[in-house]
N, C-alpha and C positions, 0 to 999 in steps of 0.2 A: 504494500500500500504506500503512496505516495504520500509527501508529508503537505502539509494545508499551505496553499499559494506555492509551490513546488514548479517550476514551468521550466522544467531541465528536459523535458519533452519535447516544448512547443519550440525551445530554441532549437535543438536538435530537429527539428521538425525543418526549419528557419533555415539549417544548413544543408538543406539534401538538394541534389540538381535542377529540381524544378523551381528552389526559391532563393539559391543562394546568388544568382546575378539579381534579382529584384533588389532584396538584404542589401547588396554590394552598391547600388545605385543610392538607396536610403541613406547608407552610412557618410555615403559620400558626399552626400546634399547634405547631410545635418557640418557636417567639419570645413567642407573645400574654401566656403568664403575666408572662413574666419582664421587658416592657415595662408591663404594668400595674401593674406592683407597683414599677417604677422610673417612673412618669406620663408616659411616652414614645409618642408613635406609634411603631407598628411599622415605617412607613417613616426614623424616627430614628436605625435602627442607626446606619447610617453615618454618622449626622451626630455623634454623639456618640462612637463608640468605633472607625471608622476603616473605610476598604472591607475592608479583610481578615475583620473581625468579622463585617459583614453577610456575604461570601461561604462563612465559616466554617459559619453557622446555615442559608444555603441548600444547602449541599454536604452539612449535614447531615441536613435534609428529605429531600432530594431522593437519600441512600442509603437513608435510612429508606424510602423509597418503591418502590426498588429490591425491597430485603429483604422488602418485604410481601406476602403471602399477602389478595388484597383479593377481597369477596363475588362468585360468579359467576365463581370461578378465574381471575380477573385478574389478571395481574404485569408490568409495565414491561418490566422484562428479558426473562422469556419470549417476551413478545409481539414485543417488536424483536427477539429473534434467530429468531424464528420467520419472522418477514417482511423484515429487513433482514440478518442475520445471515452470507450471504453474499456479503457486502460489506469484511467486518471480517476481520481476517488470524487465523493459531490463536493470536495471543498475546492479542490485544482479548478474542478471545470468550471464549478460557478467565479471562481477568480479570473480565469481566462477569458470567459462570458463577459464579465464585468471590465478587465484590460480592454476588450474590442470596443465596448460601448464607450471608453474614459476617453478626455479630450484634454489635453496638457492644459493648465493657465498658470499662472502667477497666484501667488499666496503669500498673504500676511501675517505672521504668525500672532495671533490675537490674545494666545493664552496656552500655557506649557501645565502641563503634570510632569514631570520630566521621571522618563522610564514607565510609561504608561499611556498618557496622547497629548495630541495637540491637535488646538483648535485654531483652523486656518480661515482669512476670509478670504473671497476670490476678488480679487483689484481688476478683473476686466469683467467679469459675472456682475458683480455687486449681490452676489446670495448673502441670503443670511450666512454668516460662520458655521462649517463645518465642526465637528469634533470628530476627529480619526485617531485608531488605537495604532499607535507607532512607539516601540520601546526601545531602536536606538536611536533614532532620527530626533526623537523628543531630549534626549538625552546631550545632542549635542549642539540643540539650537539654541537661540534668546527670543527672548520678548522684542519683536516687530523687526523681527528678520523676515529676510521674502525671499520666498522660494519657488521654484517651478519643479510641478509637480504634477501627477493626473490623480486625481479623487477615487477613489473605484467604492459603489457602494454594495455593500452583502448583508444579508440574512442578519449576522452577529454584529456588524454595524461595521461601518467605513472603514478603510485603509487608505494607503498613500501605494503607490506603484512601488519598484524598484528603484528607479532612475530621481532623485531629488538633486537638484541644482539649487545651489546657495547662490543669489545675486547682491551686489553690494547696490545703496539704494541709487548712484546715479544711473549704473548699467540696468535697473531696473524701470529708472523712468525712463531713460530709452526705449527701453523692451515697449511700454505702455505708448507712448509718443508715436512710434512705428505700427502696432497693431491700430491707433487709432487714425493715421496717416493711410495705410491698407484700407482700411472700412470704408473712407471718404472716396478714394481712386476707386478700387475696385470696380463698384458696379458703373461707373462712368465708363471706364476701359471695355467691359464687356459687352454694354449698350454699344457700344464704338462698332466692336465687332461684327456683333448681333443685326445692325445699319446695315452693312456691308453685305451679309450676304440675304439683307430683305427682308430680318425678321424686326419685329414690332416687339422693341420694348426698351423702356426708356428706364431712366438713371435711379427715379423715383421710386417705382414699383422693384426696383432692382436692391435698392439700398435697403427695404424694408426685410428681403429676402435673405441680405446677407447679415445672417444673426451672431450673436458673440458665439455661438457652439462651431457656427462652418467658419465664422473666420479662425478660431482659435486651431480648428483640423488644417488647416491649411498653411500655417504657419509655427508648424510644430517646429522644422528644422532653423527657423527664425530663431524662434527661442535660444536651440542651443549654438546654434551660431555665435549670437552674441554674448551668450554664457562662456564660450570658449575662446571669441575674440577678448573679453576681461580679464582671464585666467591669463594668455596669451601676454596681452599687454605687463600684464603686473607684472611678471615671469621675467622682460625683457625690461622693463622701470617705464615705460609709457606712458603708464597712467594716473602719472602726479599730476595733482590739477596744478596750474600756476599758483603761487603764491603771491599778497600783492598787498601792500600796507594801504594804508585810508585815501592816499593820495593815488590809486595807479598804480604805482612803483613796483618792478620786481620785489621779490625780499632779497635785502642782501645785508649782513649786518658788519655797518663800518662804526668803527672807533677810532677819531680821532685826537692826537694827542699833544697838545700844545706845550712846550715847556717851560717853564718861568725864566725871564732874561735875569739876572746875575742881580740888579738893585732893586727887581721888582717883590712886593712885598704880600702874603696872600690875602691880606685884609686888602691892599692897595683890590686884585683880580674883583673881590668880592662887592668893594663900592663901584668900581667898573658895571660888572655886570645888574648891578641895582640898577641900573640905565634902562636896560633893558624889557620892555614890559614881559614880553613871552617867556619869561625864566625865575618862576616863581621858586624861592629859597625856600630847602625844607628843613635843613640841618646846615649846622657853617660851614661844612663842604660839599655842599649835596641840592643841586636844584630842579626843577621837573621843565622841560621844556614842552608849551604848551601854545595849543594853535589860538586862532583868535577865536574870540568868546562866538558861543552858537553854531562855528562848524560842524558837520556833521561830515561822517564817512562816506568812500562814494564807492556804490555801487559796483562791480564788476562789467564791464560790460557784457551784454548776452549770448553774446557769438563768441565768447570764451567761456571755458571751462578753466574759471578761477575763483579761490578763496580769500580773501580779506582778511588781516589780521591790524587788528587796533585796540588800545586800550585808552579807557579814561578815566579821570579822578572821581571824586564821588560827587560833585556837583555836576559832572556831565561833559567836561573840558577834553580833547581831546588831548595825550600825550603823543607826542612828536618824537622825543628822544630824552635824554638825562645827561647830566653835565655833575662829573668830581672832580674835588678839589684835594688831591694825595701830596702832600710832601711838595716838590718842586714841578708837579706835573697835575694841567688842569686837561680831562676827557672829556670828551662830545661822544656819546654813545646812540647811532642811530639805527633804522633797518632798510635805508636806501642811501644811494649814491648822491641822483639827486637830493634827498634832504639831507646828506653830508656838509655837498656844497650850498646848499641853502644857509645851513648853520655854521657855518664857516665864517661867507658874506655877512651873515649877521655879527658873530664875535669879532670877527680882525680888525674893522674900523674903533669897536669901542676899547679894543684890549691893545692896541698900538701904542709899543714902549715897555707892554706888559709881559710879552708872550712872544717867542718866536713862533716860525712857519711850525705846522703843524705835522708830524709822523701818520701815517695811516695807515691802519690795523686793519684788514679785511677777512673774513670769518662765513664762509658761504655756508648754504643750508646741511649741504653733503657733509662737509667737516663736522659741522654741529651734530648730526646724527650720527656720524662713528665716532664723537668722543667719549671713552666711555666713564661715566658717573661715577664718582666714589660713592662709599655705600655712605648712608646718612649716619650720623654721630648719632650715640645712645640718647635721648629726649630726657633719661632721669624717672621719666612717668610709667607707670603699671601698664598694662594691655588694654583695659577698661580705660583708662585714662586719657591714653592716645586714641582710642578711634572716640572718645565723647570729644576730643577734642577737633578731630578729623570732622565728624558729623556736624557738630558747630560751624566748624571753618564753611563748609558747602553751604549748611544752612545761610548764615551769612551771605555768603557770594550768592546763589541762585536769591532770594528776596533783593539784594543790591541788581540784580542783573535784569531780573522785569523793570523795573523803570530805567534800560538802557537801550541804546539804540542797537537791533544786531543786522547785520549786513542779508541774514535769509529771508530777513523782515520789509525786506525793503527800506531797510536802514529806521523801520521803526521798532520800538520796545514791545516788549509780547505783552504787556498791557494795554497799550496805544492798538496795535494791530489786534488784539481779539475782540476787540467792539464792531467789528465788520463783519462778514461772511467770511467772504476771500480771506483776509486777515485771517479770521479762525480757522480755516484749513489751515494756511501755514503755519501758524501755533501747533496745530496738532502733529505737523508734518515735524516741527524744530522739536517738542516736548516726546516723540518718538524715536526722533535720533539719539536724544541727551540717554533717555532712558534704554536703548538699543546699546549705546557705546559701555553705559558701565552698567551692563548684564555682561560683557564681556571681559568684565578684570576680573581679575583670579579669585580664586574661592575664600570667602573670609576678608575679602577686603572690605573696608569700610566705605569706597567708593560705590562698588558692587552691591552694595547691601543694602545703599539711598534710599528713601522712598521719597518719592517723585510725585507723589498722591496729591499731595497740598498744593504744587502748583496749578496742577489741572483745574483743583477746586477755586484757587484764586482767582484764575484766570475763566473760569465760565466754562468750559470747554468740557466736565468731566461726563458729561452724557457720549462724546465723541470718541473717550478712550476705547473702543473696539475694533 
């Protein structure tokens, strides 16, 4: 007897003569874009991104071929249970029954048992949420990861296929962007056709036809395409977004370092720089360089794929850079070139007499990320002690951080922005990520362990969290 969802058959079924060139065409449609476009043989999966990867994109052909409706009423499935079928126990067959009828989509993970199910929504469906009994796959996802996956449902209640793809969320609004770009062309394209050779049927009655189930059948090897083109990129380092400070600007972190001339005195640098409106003193050698009052950060533009990095004080000021005063040597500490020489132009006229030309320190993002961290000194505090103090610190910074401006907001603060509609998606869209990213630090961490509850509640939104 076979063991339940067992389809060691139907694959073997998959490789006999009469279906192994179809299989072979499948596989090859779901990989070929997405290896051309990273200069790979398609036999490279594995070499580049690991067995699991290659058998991910084969498992994923290879349902897609299942699920297919192929010319001269051909189907995998049917055909093996029609002629092997009595071999396979009632759990196989009605699983494989259920594989034919499943249509891949996109899934949100809405809510984990972990080692037991997860409950997914469909982001192109819009169904109600799913709950499907899954005990590794639960085990090794988070709260509002998204995955592509086929639903199958049975007698004892829902499963997930074989084949799950983990998508990270821009590659997944791709994925959403493209099926919904499909949905609009399509039936135009077919009407086109349809003209041509005289038949009668327009774009209208066309669109209403093409439902979220046949577009989803149809762009199954889309899916993994672009699941594989991400994989692909990362693999290679492709898929940094730009980095780009409030101004535009690359990131690039310049230090420059001015040295004190021989008579000058550091009280003298410090009434110098009292000149200065944009360099507000925090300590006697220590000033925050700050733009003018009311700027706000600016936006990325849309035809990049870039992220914004900016911080501000607690009245909303934005920081530009930081300026010490060490010993004989006064820094300019910035995160572009540009606003190097910006603050340069600003120091050198008032500090003339005070300061030679300035040394410059340049420290790129690459550097930054293979330095590696010494481990942090002992705190002194108990283990209880340091995460109530951990938990405080977030507490803190998230309530500071709703009345700030954040760049996914359209540079407004998620209080400003959840008073709208549009605005409230994107709240729920930034409040998914914060809570996605530390479901993924390590176990026991006190980042990991947040509860993220209280903002939803502030902010209006907690009917949305699903």
């Amino acid at each position: 007897m076979s063991k339940p969802h067992d389809i060691a058959g139907l694959i073997a079924w998959a490789k006999r003569d009469e279906w192994r060139g179809t299989l072979a065409e499948f596989i090859d449609r779901h990989r070929a874009k997405a290896c051309e476009a990273a200069g790979i043989d398609v036999d490279e999966i594995a070499d580049v991104l690991g067995e699991d990867a290659a058998t991910v994109v084969w498992g994923a052909a290879f349902e897609d071929l299942v699920a297919t409706d192929l010319p001269g009423n051909r189907n995998l499935a049917d055909d093996y249970l029609r002629r092997r079928g009595w071999k396979e126990g009632a759990s196989a067959r009605e699983y494989i029954a259920g594989l034919r009828r499943a249509t891949i989509s996109l899934y949100e993970v809405s809510g984990l048992v972990p080692g037991e199910s997860i409950l997914l929504r469909d982001l192109v469906r819009g169904d109600e949420p799913v709950r499907v009994s899954e005990k590794l796959g639960s085990q090794g996802l988070r709260q509002w990861d998204r995955i592509a996956t086929r639903v199958i449902p049975l007698r004892e209640g829902a499963v997930i296929s074989g084949t799950l793809m983990l998508f990270d969320h821009d590659t997944s609004e791709a994925l959403l962007a493209s099926l919904r770009k499909t949905r609009t062309k399509a039936p135009r394209d077919v009407a086109a056709i349809a003209q041509e050779f005289g038949i009668e049927a327009d774009a209208k009655t066309l669109a209403e036809m093409m439902t979220p189930d046949l577009l989803l059948a149809g762009a199954a090897f889309m899916v993994t395409n672009l699941w594989l083109d991400a994989g692909l990129k990362a693999a290679q380092g492709q898929n940094r977004p730009e980095l780009l400070n409030s101004e535009g600007d690359p990131l690039d972190f310049i230090t420059l370092h001015f040295p004190l001339l021989p008579k000058a005195k550091p009280e003298h640098v410090r009434q110098a720089l009292a000149a200065i409106p944009g360099f507000r003193q925090e300590d006697p050698g220590f000033w925050n360089w700050l733009d003018e009052p009311g700027a706000k950060p600016r936006s990325a533009p849309r035809r990049r794929k870039a992220t914004t990095f900016f911080s501000t004080m607690e009245d909303g000021s934005l920081v530009l850079g930081t300026l010490a005063l060490k010993g004989r040597r006064l820094s300019l500490e910035v995160n572009s070139m540009a606003r190097a020489e910006r603050g340069r132009a600003l120091l050198e006229p008032v500090l003339a007499g005070l300061v030679g030309s300035p040394l410059t320190e340049r420290t790129d993002l690459e550097q930054m990320l293979e330095t590696e961290r010494p481990p942090p000194k002992p705190s002194g505090l108990s283990p209880e002690e340091e995460r109530a103090l951990i938990r405080q610190s977030l507490e803190d910074h998230y309530r500071h951080i709703l009345d700030q401006p954040i760049p996914s907001l359209g540079g407004k603060s998620p209080r400003a922005a959840a008073k709208t509609p549009k605005g409230r998606e994107k709240v729920v869209a930034w409040l998914k990520t914060l809570e996605n990213h530390s479901a993924k630090r390590p176990a026991r961490d006190p980042i990991g362990e947040y509860d993220f509850g209280w903002m939803w509640r502030e902010l209006g939104v907690e009917a949305l969290r699903q």
